[in-house]
PyMOL Python script that loads the backbone (N, CA, C, O; Angstrom):
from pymol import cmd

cmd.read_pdbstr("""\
ATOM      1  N   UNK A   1      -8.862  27.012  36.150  1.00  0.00           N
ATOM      2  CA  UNK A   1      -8.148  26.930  34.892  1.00  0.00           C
ATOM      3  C   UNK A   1      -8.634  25.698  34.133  1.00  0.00           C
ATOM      4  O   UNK A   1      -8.525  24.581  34.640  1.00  0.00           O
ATOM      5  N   UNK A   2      -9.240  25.909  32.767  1.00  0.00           N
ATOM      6  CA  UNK A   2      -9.231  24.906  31.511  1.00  0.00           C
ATOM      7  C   UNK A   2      -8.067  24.275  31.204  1.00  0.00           C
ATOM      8  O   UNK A   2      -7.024  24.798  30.813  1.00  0.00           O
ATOM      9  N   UNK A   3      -8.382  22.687  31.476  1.00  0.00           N
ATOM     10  CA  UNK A   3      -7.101  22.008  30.525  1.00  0.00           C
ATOM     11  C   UNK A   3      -7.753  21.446  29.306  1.00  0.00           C
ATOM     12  O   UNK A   3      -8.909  21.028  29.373  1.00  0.00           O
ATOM     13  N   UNK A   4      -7.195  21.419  28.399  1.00  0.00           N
ATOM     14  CA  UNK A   4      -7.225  20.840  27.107  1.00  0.00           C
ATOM     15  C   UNK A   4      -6.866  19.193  26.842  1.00  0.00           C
ATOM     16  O   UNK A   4      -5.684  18.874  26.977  1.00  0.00           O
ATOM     17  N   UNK A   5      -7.638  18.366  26.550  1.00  0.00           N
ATOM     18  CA  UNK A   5      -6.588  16.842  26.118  1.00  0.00           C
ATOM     19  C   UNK A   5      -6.519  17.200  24.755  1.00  0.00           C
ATOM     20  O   UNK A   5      -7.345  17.911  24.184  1.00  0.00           O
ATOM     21  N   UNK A   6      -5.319  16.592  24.145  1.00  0.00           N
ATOM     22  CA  UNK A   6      -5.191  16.324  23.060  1.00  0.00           C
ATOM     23  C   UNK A   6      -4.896  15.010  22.635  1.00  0.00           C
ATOM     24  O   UNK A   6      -3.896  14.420  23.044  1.00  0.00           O
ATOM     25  N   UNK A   7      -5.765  14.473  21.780  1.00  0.00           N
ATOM     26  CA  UNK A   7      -6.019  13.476  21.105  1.00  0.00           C
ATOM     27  C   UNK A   7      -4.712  13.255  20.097  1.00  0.00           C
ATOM     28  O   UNK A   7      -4.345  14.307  19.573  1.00  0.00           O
ATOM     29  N   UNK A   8      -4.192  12.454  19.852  1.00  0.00           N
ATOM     30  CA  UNK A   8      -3.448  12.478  18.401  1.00  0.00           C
ATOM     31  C   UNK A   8      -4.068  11.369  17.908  1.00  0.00           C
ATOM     32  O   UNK A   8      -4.018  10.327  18.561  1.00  0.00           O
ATOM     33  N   UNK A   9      -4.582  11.410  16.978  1.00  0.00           N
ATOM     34  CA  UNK A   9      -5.112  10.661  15.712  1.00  0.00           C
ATOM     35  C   UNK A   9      -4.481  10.502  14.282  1.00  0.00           C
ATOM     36  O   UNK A   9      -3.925  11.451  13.729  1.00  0.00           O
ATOM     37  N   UNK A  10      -4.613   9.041  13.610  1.00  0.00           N
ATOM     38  CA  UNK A  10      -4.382   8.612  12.583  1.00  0.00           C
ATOM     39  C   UNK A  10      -5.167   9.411  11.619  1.00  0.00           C
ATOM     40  O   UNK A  10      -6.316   9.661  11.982  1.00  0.00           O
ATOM     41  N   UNK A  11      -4.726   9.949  10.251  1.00  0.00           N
ATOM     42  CA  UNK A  11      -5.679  10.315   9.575  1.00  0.00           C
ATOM     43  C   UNK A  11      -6.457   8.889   8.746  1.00  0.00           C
ATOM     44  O   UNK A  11      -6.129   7.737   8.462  1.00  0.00           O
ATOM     45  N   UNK A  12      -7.394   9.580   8.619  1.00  0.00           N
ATOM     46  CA  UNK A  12      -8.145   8.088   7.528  1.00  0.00           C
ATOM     47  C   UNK A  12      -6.911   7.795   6.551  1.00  0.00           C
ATOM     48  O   UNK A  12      -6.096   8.530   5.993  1.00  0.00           O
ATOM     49  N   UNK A  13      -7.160   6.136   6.583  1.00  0.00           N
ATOM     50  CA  UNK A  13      -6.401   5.399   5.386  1.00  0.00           C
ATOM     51  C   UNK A  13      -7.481   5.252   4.411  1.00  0.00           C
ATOM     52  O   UNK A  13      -8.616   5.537   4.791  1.00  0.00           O
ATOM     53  N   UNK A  14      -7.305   4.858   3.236  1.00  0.00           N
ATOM     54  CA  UNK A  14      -8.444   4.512   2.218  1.00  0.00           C
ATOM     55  C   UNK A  14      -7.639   2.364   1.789  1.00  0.00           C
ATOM     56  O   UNK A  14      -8.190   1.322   1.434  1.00  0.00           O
ATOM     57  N   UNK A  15      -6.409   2.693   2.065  1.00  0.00           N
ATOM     58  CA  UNK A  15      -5.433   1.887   2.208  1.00  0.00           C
ATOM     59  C   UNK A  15      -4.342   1.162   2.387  1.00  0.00           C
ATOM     60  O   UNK A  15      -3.588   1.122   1.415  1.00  0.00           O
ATOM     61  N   UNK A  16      -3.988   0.502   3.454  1.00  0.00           N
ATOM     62  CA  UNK A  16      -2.744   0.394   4.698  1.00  0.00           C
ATOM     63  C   UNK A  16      -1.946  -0.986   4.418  1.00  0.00           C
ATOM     64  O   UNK A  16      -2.136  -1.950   5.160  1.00  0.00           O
ATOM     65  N   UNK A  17      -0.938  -1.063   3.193  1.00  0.00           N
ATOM     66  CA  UNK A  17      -0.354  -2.337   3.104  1.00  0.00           C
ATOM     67  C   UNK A  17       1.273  -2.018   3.945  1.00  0.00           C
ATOM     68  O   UNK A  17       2.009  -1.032   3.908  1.00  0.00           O
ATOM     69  N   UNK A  18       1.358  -3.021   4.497  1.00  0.00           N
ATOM     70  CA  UNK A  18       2.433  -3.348   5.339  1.00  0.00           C
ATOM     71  C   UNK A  18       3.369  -5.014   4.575  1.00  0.00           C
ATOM     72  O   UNK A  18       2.978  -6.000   3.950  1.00  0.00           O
ATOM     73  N   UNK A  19       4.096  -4.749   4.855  1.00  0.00           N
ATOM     74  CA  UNK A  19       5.329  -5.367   4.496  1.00  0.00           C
ATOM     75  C   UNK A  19       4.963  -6.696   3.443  1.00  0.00           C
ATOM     76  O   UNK A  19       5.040  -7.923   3.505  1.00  0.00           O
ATOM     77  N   UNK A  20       4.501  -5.622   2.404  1.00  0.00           N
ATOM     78  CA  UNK A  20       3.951  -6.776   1.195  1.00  0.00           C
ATOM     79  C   UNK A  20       5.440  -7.103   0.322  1.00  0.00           C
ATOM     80  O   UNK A  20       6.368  -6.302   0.211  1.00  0.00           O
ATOM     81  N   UNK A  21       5.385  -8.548  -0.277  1.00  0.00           N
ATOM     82  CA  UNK A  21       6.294  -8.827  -1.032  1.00  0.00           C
ATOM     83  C   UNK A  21       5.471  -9.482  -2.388  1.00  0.00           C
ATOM     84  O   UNK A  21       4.252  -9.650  -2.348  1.00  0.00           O
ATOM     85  N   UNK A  22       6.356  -9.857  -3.684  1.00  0.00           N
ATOM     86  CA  UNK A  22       5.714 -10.283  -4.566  1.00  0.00           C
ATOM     87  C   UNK A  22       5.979  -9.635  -6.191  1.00  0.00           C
ATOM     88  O   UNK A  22       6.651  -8.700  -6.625  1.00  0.00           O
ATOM     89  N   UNK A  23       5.219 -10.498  -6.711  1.00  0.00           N
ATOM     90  CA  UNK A  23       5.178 -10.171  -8.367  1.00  0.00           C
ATOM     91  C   UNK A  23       5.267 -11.480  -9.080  1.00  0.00           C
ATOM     92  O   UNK A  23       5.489 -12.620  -8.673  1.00  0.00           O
ATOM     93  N   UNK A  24       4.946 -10.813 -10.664  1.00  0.00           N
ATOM     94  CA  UNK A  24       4.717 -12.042 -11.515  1.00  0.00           C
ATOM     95  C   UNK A  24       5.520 -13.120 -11.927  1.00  0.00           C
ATOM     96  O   UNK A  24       5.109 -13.954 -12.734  1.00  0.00           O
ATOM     97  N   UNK A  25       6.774 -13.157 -11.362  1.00  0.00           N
ATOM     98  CA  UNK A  25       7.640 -14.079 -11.590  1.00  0.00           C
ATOM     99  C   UNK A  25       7.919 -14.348  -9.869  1.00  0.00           C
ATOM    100  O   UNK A  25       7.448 -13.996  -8.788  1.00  0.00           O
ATOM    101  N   UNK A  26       9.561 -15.654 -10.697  1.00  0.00           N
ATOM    102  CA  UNK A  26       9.667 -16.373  -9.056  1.00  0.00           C
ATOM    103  C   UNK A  26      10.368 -15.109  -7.886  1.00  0.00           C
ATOM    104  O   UNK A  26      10.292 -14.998  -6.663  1.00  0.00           O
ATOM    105  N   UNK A  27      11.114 -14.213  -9.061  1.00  0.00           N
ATOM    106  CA  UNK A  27      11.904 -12.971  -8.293  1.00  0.00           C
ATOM    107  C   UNK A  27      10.685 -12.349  -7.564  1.00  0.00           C
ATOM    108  O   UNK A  27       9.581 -12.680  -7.995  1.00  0.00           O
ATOM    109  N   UNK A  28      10.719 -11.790  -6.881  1.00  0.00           N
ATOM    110  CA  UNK A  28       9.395 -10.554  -6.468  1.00  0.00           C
ATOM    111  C   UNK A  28      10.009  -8.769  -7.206  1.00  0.00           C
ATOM    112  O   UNK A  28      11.196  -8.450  -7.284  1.00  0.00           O
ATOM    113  N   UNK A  29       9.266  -8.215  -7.483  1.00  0.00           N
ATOM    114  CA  UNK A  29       9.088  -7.282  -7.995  1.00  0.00           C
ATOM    115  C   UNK A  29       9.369  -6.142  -7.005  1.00  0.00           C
ATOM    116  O   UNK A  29       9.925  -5.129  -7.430  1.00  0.00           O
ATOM    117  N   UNK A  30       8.977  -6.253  -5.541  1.00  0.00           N
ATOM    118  CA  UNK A  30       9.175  -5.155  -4.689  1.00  0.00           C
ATOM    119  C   UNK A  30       9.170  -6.609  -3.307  1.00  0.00           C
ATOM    120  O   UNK A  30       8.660  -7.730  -3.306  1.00  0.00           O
ATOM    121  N   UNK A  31      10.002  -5.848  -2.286  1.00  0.00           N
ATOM    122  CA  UNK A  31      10.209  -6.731  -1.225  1.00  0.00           C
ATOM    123  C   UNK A  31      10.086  -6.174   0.234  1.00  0.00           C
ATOM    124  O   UNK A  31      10.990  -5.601   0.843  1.00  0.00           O
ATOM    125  N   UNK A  32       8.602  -6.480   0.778  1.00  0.00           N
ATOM    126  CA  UNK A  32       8.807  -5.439   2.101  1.00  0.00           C
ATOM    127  C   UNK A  32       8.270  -4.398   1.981  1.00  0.00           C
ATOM    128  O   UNK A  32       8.469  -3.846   3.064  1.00  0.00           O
ATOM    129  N   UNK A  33       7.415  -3.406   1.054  1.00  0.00           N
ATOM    130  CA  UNK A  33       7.141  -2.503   0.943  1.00  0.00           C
ATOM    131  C   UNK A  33       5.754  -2.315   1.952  1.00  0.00           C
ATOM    132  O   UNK A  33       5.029  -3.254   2.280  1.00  0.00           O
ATOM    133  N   UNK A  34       5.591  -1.126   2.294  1.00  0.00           N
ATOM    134  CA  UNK A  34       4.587  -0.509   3.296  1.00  0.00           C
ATOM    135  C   UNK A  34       3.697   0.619   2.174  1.00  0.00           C
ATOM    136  O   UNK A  34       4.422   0.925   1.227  1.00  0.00           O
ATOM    137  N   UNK A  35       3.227   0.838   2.153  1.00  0.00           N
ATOM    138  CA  UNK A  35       1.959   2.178   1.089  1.00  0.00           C
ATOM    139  C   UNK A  35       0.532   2.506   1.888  1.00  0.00           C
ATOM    140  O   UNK A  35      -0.301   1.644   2.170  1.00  0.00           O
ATOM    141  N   UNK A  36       0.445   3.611   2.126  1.00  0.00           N
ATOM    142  CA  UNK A  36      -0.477   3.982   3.027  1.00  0.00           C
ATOM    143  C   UNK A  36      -0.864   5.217   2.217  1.00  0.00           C
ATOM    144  O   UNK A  36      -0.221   6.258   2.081  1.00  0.00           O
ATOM    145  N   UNK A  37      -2.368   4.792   1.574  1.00  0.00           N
ATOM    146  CA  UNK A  37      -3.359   5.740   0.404  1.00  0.00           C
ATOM    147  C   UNK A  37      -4.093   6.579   1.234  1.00  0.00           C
ATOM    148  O   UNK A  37      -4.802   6.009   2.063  1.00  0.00           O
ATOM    149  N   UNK A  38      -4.095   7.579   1.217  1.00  0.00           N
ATOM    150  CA  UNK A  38      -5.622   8.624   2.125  1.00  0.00           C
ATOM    151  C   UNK A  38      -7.088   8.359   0.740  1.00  0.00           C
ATOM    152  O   UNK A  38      -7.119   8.139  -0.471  1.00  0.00           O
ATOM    153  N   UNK A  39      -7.869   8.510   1.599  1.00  0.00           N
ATOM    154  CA  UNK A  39      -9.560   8.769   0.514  1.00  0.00           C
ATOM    155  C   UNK A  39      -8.999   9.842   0.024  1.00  0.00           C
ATOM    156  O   UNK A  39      -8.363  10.762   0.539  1.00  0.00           O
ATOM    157  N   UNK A  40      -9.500   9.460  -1.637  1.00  0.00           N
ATOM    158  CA  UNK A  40      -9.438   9.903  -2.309  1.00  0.00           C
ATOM    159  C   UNK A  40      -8.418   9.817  -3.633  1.00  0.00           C
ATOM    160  O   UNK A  40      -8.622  10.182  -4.791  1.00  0.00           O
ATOM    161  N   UNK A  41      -7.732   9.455  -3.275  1.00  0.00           N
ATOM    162  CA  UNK A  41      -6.248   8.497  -4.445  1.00  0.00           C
ATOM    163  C   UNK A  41      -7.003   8.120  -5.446  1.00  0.00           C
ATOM    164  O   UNK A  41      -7.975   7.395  -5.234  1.00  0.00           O
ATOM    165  N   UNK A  42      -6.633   8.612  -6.885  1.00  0.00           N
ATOM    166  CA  UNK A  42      -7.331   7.821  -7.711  1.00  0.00           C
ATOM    167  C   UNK A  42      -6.435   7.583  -9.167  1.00  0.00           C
ATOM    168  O   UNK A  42      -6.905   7.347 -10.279  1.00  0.00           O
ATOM    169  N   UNK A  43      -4.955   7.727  -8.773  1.00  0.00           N
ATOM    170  CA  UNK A  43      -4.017   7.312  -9.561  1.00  0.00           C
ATOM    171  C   UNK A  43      -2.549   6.738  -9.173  1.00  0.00           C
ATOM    172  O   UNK A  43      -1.889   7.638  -8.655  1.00  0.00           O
ATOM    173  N   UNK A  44      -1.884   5.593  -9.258  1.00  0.00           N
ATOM    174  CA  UNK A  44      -0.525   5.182  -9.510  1.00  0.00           C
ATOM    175  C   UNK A  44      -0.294   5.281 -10.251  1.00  0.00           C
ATOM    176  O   UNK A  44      -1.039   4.901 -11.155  1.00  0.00           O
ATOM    177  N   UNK A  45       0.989   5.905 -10.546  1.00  0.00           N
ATOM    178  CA  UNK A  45       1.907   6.125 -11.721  1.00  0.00           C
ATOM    179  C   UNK A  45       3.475   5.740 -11.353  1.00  0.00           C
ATOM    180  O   UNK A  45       3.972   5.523 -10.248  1.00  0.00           O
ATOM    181  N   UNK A  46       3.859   5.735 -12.190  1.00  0.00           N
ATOM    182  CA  UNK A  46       4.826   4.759 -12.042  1.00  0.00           C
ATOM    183  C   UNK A  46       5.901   4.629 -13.637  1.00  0.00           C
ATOM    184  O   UNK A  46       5.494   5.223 -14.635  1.00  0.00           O
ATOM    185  N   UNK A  47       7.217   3.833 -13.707  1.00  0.00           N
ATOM    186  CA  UNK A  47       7.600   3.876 -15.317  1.00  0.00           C
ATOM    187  C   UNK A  47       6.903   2.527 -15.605  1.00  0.00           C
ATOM    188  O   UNK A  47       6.274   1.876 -14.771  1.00  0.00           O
ATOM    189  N   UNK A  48       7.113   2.176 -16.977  1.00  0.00           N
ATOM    190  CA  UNK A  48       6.800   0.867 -17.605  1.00  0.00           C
ATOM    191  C   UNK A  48       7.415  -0.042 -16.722  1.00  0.00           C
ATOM    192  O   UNK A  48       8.615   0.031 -16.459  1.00  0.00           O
ATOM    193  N   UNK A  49       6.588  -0.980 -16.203  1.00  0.00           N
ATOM    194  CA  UNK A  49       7.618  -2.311 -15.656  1.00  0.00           C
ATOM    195  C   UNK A  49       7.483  -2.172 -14.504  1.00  0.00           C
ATOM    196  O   UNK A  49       7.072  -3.244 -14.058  1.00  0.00           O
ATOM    197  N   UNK A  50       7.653  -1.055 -13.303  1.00  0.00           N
ATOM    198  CA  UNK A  50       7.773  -1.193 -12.075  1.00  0.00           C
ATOM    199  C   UNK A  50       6.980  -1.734 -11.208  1.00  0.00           C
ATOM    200  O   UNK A  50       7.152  -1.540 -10.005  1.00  0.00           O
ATOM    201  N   UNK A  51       5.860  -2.595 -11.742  1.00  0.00           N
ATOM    202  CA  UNK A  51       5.030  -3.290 -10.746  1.00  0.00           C
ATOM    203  C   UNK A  51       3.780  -2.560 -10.651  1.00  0.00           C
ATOM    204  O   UNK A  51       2.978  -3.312 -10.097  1.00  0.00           O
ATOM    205  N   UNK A  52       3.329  -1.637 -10.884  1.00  0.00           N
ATOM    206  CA  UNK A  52       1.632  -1.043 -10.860  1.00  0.00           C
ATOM    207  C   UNK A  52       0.665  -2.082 -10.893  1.00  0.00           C
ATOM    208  O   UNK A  52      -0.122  -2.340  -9.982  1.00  0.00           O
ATOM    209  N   UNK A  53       0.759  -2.680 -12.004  1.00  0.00           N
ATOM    210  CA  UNK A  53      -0.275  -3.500 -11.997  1.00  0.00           C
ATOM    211  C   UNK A  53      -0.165  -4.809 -11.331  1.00  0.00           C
ATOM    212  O   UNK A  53      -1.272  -5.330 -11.200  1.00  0.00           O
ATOM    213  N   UNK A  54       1.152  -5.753 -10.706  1.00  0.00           N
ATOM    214  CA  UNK A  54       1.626  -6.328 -10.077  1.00  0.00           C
ATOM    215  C   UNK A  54       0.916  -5.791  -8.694  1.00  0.00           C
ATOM    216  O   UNK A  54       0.017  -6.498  -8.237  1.00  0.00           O
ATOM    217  N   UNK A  55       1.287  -4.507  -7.960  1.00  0.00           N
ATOM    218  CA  UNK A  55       0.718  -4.394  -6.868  1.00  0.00           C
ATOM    219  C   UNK A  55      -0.618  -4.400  -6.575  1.00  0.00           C
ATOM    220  O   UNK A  55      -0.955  -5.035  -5.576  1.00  0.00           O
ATOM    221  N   UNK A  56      -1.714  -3.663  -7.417  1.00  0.00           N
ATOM    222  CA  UNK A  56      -2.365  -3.868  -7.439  1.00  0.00           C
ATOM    223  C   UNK A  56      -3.624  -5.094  -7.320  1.00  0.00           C
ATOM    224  O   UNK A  56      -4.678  -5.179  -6.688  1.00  0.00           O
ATOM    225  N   UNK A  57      -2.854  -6.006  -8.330  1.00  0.00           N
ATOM    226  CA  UNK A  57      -3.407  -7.385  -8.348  1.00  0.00           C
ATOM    227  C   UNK A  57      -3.571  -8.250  -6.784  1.00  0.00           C
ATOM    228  O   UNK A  57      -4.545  -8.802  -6.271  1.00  0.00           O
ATOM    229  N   UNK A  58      -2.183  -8.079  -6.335  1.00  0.00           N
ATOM    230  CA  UNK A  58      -1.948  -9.028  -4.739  1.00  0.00           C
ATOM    231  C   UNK A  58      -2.474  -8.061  -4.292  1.00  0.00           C
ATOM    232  O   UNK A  58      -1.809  -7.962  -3.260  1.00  0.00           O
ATOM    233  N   UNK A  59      -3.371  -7.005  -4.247  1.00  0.00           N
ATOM    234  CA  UNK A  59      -3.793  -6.204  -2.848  1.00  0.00           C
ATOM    235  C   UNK A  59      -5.456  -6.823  -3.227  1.00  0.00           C
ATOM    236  O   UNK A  59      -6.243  -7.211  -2.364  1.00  0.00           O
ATOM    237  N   UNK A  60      -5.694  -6.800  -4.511  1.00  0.00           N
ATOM    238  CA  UNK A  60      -6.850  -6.657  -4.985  1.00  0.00           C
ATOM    239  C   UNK A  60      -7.143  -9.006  -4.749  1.00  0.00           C
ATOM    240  O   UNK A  60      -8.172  -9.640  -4.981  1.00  0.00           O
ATOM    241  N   UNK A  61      -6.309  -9.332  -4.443  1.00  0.00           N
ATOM    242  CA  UNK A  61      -6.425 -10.931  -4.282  1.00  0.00           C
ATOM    243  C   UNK A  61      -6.166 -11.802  -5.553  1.00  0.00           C
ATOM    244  O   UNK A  61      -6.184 -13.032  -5.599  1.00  0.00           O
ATOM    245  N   UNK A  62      -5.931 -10.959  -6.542  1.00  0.00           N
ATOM    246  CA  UNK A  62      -6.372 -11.153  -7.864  1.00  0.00           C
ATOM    247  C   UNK A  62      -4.999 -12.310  -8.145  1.00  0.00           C
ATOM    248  O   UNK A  62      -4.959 -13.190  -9.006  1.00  0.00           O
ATOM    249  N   UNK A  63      -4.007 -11.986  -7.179  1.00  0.00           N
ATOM    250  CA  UNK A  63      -2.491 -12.901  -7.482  1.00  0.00           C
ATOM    251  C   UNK A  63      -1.614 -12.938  -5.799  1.00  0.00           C
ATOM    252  O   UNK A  63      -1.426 -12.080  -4.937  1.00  0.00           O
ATOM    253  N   UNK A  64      -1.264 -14.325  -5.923  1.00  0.00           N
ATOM    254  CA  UNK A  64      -0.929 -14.212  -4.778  1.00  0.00           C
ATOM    255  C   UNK A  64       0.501 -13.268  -4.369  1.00  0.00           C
ATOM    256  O   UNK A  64       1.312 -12.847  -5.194  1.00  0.00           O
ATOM    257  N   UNK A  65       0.554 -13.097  -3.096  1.00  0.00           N
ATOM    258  CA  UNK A  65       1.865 -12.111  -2.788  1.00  0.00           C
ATOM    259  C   UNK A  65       2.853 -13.648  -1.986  1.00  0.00           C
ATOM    260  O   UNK A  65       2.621 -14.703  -1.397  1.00  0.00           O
ATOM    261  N   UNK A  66       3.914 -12.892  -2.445  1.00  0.00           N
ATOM    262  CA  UNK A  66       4.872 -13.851  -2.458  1.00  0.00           C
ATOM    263  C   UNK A  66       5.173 -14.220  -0.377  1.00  0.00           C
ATOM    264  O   UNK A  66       4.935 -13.456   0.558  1.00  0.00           O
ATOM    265  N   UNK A  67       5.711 -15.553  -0.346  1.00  0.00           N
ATOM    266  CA  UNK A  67       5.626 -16.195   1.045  1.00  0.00           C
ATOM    267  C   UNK A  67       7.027 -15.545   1.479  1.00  0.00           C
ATOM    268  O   UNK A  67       7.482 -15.753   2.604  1.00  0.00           O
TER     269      UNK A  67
END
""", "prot")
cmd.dss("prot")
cmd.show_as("cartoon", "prot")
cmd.util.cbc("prot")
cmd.orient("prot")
């Protein structure tokens, strides 16, 4: 008799933030948040104000994420 293993695997991330805090003022904008992108993502959307470009920036180094 054939046994089988099965593997369980992560699918690809393209990008894996874990318990980021932060934003452009002293408040932070989001606190703790986790976001996990697959390849291929090629839009955030979001309303006016909610931090898009805030997150972006601290992932991208561009601003620091809050201590």
């Amino acid at each position: 008799m054939l046994t089988q293993e099965i593997f369980r695997t992560t699918p690809p991330t393209a990008l894996d933030v874990r318990n980021l805090s932060g934003g452009p003022t002293a408040v932070p904008l989001f606190d703790g948040i986790c976001l996990q992108l697959p390849p291929g993502v090629s839009a955030l959307t979001g309303d006016e104000g909610c931090g898009k470009t805030s997150l972006l920036r601290i992932v991208c180094g561009l601003a620091p994420a809050a201590q």
